[in-house]
N, C-alpha and C positions, 0 to 999 in steps of 0.2 A: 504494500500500500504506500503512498507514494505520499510527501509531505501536505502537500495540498489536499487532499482527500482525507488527513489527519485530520487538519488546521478546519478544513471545511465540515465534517463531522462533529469537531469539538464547540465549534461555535454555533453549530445547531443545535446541540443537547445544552450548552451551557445558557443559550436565551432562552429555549423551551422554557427551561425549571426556572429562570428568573422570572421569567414574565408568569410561569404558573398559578407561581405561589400566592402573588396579591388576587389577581386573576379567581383561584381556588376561594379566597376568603370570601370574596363577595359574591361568589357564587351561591353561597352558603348561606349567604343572608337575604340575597332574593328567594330560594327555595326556601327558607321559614318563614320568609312573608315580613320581614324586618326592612325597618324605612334605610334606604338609600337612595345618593344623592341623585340618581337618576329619576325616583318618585316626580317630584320637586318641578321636572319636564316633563314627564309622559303618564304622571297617577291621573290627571283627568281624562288621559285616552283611556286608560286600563277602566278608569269607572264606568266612564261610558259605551265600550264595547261590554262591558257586565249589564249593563241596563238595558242595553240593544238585543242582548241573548237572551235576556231573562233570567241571569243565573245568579245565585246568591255565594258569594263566592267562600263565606265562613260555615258552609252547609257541607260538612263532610261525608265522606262515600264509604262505603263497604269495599271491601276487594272485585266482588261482584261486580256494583254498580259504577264503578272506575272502570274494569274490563269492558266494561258494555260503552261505555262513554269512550273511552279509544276507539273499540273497532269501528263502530258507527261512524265517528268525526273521519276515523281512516277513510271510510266507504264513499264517505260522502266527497271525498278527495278525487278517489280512484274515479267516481264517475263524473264528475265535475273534468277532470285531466282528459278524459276520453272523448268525453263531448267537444270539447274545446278541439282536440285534434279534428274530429270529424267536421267539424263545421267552421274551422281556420279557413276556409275562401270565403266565409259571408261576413266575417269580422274582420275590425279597424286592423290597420298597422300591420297590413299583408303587402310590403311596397314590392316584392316579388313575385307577389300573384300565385302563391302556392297554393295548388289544390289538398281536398285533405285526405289525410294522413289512411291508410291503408286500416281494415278493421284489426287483424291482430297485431301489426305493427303499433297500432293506438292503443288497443289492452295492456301487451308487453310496456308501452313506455308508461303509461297511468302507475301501472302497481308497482313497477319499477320507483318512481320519484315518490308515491305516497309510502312507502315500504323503506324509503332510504338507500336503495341500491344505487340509481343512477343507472344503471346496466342501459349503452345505448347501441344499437342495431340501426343506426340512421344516423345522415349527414347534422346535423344544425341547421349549420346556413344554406343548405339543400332542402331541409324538408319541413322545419317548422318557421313561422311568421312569428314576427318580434312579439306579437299581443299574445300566442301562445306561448312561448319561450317566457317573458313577464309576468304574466296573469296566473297560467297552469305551473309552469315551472318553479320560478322562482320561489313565488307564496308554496310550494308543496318544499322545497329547500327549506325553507323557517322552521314551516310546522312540523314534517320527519324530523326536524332536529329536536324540535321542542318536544314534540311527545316522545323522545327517548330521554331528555333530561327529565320529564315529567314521571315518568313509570322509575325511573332511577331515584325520583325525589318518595315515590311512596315506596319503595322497599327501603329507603334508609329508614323512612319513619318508621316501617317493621320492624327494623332493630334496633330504634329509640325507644318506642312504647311500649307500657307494659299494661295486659291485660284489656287492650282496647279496641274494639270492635271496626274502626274506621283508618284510612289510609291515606288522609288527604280531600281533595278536591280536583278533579282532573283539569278543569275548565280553567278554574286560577293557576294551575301548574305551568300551563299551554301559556295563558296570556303571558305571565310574569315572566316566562324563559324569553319568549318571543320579546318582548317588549324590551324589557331590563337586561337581556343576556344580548342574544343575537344579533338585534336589530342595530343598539350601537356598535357594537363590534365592525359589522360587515358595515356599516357608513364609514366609519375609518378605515377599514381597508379597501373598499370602494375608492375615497377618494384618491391612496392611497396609489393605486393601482390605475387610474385617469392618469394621473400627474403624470406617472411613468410612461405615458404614451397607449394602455389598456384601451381599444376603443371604447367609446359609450357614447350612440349617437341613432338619431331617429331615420337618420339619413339613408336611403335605397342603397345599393352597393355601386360601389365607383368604376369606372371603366377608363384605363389607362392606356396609355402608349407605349409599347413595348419601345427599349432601345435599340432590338434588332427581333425583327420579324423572326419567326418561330414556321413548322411546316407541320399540319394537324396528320391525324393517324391515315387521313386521306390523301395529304399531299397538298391540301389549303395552303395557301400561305393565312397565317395570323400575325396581326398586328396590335393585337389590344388582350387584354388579361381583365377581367373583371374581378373587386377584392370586394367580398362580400364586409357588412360593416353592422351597424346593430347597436344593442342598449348589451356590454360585455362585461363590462368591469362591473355593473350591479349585479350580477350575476355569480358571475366571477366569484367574488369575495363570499358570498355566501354557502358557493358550492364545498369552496372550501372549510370554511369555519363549519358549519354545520355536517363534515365528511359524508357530503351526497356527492360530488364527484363530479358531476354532469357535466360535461363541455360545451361550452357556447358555439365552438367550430368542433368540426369532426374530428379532429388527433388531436381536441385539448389543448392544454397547455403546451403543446409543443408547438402550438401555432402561435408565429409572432404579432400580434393583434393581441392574443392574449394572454402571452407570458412574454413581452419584448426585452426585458433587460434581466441582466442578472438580481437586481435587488428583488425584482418583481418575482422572479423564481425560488429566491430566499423566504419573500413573504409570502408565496402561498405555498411552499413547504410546511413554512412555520404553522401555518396559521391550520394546516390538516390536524396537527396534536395537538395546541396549544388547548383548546378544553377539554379535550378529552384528559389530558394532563391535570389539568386545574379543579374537575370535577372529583379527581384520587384524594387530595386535599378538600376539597369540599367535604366529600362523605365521612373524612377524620373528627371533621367540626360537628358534621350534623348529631355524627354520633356518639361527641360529646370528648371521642379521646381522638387526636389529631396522629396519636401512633400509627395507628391501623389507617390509615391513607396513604401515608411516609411507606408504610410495608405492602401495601396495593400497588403502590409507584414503581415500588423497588424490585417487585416481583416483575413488572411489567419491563424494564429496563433490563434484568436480568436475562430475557428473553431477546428484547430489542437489540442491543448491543453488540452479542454476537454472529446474531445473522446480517445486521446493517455492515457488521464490519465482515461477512464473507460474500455478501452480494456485492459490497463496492472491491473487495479482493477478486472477486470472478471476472467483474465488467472491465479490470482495468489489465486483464490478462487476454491475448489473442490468442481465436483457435491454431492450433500447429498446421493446419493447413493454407491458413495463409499464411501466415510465418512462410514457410515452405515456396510459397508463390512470391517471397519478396514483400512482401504490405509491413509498410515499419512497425512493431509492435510498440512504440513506448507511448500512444494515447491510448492505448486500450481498445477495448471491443468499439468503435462508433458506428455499426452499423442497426441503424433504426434510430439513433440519437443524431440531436441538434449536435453541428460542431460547435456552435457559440456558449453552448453549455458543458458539453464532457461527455464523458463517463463516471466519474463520481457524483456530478451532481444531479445525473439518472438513477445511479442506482442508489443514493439517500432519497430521491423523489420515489423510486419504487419500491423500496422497503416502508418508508413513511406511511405512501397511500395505502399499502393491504396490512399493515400493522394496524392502523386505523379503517374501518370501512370505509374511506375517502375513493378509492377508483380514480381519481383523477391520472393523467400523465402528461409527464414531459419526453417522452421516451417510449417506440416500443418493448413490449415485455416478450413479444414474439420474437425477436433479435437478439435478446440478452444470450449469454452463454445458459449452456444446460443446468448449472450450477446455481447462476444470478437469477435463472427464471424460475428454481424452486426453490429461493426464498420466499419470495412473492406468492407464488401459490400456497406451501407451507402455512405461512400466517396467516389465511384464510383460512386456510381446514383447519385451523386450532379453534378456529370457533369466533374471528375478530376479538378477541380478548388483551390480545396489547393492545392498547390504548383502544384500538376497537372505535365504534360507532360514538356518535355525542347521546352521553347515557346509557347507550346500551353495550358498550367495550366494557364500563366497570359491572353493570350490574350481571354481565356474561363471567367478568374476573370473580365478580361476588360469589356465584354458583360454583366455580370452582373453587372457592377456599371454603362452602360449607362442605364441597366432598373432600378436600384435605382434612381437615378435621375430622370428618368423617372414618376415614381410612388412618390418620393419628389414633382415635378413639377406638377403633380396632385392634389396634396394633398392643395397644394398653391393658386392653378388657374394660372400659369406661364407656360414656354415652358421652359421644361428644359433644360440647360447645364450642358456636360463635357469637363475641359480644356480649355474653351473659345471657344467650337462647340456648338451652337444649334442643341438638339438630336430634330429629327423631323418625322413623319411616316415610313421613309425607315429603317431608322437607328431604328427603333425599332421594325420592320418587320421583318429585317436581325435578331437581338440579338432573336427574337423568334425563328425565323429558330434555332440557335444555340440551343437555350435550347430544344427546341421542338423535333428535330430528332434522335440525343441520346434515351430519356425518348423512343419517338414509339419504338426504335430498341428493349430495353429493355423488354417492354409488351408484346409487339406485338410476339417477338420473345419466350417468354417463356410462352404465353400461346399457340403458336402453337406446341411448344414442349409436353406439358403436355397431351397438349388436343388427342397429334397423338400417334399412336404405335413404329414411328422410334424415336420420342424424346421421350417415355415413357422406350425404350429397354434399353438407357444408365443409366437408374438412377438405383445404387447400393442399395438404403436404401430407402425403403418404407416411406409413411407419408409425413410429417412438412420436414423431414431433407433432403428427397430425394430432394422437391418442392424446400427447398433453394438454393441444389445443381445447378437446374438448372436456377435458377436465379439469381444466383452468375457468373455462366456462361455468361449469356448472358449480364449482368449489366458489366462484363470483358471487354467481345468483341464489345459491343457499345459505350464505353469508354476508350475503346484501353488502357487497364490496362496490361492484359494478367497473372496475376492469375489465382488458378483452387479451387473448394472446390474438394478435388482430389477424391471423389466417383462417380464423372462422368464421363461413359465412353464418351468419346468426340471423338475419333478418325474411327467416322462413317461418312458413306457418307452425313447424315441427317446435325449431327452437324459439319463436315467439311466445307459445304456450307451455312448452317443457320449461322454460327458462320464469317463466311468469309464475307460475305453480312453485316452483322452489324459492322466486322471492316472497310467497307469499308463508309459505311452511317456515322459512329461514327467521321472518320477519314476526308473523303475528303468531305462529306456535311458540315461538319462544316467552312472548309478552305475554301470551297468559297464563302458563304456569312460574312467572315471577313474579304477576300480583296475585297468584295464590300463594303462593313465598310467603310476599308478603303481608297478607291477610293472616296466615297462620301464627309467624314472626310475630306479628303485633297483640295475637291475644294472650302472646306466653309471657309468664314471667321472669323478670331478668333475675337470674341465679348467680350469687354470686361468687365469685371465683374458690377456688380452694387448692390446695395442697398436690392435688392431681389436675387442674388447669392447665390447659397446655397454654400459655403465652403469644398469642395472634399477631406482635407487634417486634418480632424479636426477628435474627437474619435469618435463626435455625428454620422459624414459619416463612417468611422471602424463599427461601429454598427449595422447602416442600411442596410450597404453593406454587411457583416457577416447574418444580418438577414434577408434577401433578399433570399439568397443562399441558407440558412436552411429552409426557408420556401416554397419557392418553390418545394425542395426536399424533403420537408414531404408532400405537397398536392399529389407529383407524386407518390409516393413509399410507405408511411405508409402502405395503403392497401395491396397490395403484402406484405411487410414486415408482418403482422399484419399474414399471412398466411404460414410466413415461421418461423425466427428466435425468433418473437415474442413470438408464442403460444409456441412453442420449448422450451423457458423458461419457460415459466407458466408450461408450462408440469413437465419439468426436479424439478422446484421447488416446486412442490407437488399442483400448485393451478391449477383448473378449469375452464378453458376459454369457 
């Protein structure tokens, strides 16, 4: 690994945890409903969208009726997204004159952005108009972020409370993230992101003079290029912050419109972890001991670290066959990568985004060496739980530290605890559920792909690397990443609805057995510690809990991997599997 790739790594993890930690505090205190100074500006909007709904926002829910109040507001997303696709030619702010959006290409993307995948199977600036990109997009960017801070804010209250029947308020959860969390955020990195040259404009796409005539696949002579243009940077910024991923142009941020300078590539790195980061700290306060977020963090990081530093070691090494052909090796792997960025600062953008359910890229992931491209995958099929989704990475980390305990309290002859709950059958029924339905999505779905003719049409590249393709795929969309290893054709009716069904299993199977988590969490009593206690905040638990995670997702995955990326490398590296 090479000095800059150091230097560049170090100064990403060391602003993450700076900017975290204030960041994490006040997180903490919008999710208790405690005045901060942003009230001050936006509490008469917040009242007022409470009196426009009808919702009394100090009226607390059951675990029940929270679950029922998610899925619904989801649905009502998912069809709202769809409609909008279907009928984008009879609405404003179509300067392209795009017809609409195909019927399962329009399913796939609805459940896709209200699910928090992103997963996109279509151009941007090809296929949807600025009103829907705005109106459907953007607002489902807010709100998937918000209702994963929201479902994260009632299972902490599960293991603040004792003996109490209720979890919150779904509605105040939703507004207050949305309001006080995301919305300034993403104005700041918005503007942020303009300044740098980001488009953000109402304006049709611009039609340019080539400086030397070009000759089309016909044999045309061309003299003009059309740069498509758009409202990007409002976009932008929140795809980010809120890890939905979705690109305003089709390759994402590798497109210069909307990632043009290096700072720009910095901060929307940055801004993929930064709350998912700051909510580990958050949940330390809400529940009262700031240890145990420090040791969420730490377990997370423990995880992060050494695969950031073997996917930016993979990208910065070339395969020996071009070596062999002459191709200088000392930049590294650049094929599928911007030259204006690198190879390292692809592969911390492609460790970041599936660490995180972000999806976004600066880079393809299909390019990467065998090695750099199953990082990436990997950290999906652990279940997004580094850093993971906004909300929903910690409260995925959560479920796995009540099966560490779990399996501690085995190991003992004891009933485990977490937080001063006794974990007991249900509560580790439910965390199966969690880990369990991902992983089927995952298998289940790529080998029906492999094994059919409609999932066998999309795959571009024969072999090891096609088979990865489609299990990069699908490890995406049941993990609600929304990444692509970009040789699959995916925008078929097969994978529009296989892929759409896994963000939905990935997405809302998960969310309601952790507010029955947290429904059960909240009527137990907190027990307090003793003598046989195992210590939740100590590095021995960082450990266990780190190797909990990894272990479970090598029992799931080796195999498939072993069939994709793996032999891939043995292949590429001259050995014989």
């Amino acid at each position: 690994m090479t000095a800059h790739a150091l230097l560049l790594c170090g100064a990403y993890v060391a602003v993450l945890v700076a900017l975290a930690i204030p960041l994490g505090s006040y997180c903490a205190r919008v999710v208790s409903g405690e005045a901060t100074f942003m009230q001050r500006l936006l509490g008469p909007l917040e009242r007022l969208l409470y009196r426009a709904a009808g919702v009394r926002p100090d009226a607390e829910m059951h675990w029940r009726d929270y679950t029922v109040a998610v899925l619904w507001f989801n649905l009502c997303g998912v069809l709202v997204v769809y409609g909008l696709q279907r009928l984008q030619h009879l609405l404003p702010l179509n300067p392209q004159e795009l017809g609409p959006v195909a019927p399962d290409l329009a399913f796939n993307t609805a459940v896709s952005f209200a699910s928090n995948t992103n997963w996109q199977a279509y151009g941007g600036e090809t296929t949807l108009s600025y009103f829907t990109q705005m109106v459907g997009l953007t607002t489902q960017n807010f709100v998937s972020a918000a209702t994963g801070i929201a479902v994260l804010a009632a299972l902490a209250r599960g293991f603040a409370r004792r003996r109490a029947e209720t979890i919150g308020n779904f509605w105040a959860d939703l507004v207050r993230a949305t309001l006080y969390v995301l919305l300034p955020l993403a104005l700041v990195l918005a503007v942020a992101l303009a300044a740098e040259g980001v488009v953000q404009t109402f304006a049709p796409a611009a039609e340019v003079e080539l400086m030397r005539a070009a000759t089309g696949p016909e044999g045309q002579v061309i003299t003009q290029q059309t740069i498509p243009l758009g409202p990007g940077a409002s976009q932008i910024a929140i795809k980010q912050l809120g890890t939905n991923g979705g690109g305003f142009y089709n390759v994402n941020s590798a497109h210069p419109l909307e990632n043009p300078t290096p700072l720009t590539n910095f901060l929307e790195c940055l801004a993929i972890l930064l709350i998912p980061a700051a909510l580990c700290l958050s949940f330390g306060k809400l529940v009262a001991d700031r240890r145990q977020g420090w040791a969420v963090l730490g377990a997370m990081f423990a995880i992060f670290l050494p695969l950031l530093g073997l996917c930016v070691w993979s990208e910065g090494q070339l395969a020996p066959q071009l070596v062999e052909l002459g191709v200088d090796p000392s930049a590294g792997n650049l094929e599928g990568k911007e030259v204006r960025l690198g190879a390292a600062a692809s592969a911390l953008w492609a460790t970041a985004t599936t660490a995180a359910s972000n999806g976004s890229v600066n880079a393809m992931h299909d390019s990467f060496n065998p090695l750099g491209g199953l990082v990436p995958m990997w950290l999906m099929q652990i279940g997004e739980v580094v850093f993971g989704g906004v909300g929903s990475g910690l409260y995925g980390m959560l479920v796995f530290a009540i099966l560490a305990v779990f399996l501690a309290g085995l190991m003992v002859g004891r009933t485990p605890e977490y937080l001063g709950k006794k974990i007991e059958a249900f509560e580790v029924k439910m965390a199966a559920l969690v880990v369990l339905l991902p992983s089927a999505g995952v298998l289940v779905g790529t080998a029906i792909a492999v094994a059919g003719e409609a999932g066998r049409a999309g795959i571009s590249n024969p072999g090891v690397h096609g088979f990865s393709e489609v299990l990069y795929g699908f490890s995406s969309a049941a993990n609600n990443n929304g990444s692509a290893f970009a040789g699959l054709g995916a925008n078929s009716w097969f994978y529009n609805l296989a892929l759409g069904l896994c963000m939905l299993v990935g997405r809302y199977g998960i969310i309601v057995p952790v507010l029955a988590l947290a429904g059960a969490l909240a009527r137990k009593q907190t027990v307090p510690p003793g003598p046989g206690t195992m210590p939740t905040h100590t590095p021995l638990f960082v450990f266990l809990l780190a190797a909990v995670v990894v272990l479970v997702g090598a029992l799931t995955f080796v195999p498939a991997l072993a069939l994709g990326p793996i032999v891939e490398h043995l292949q590429m590296s001259g050995a014989h599997p």
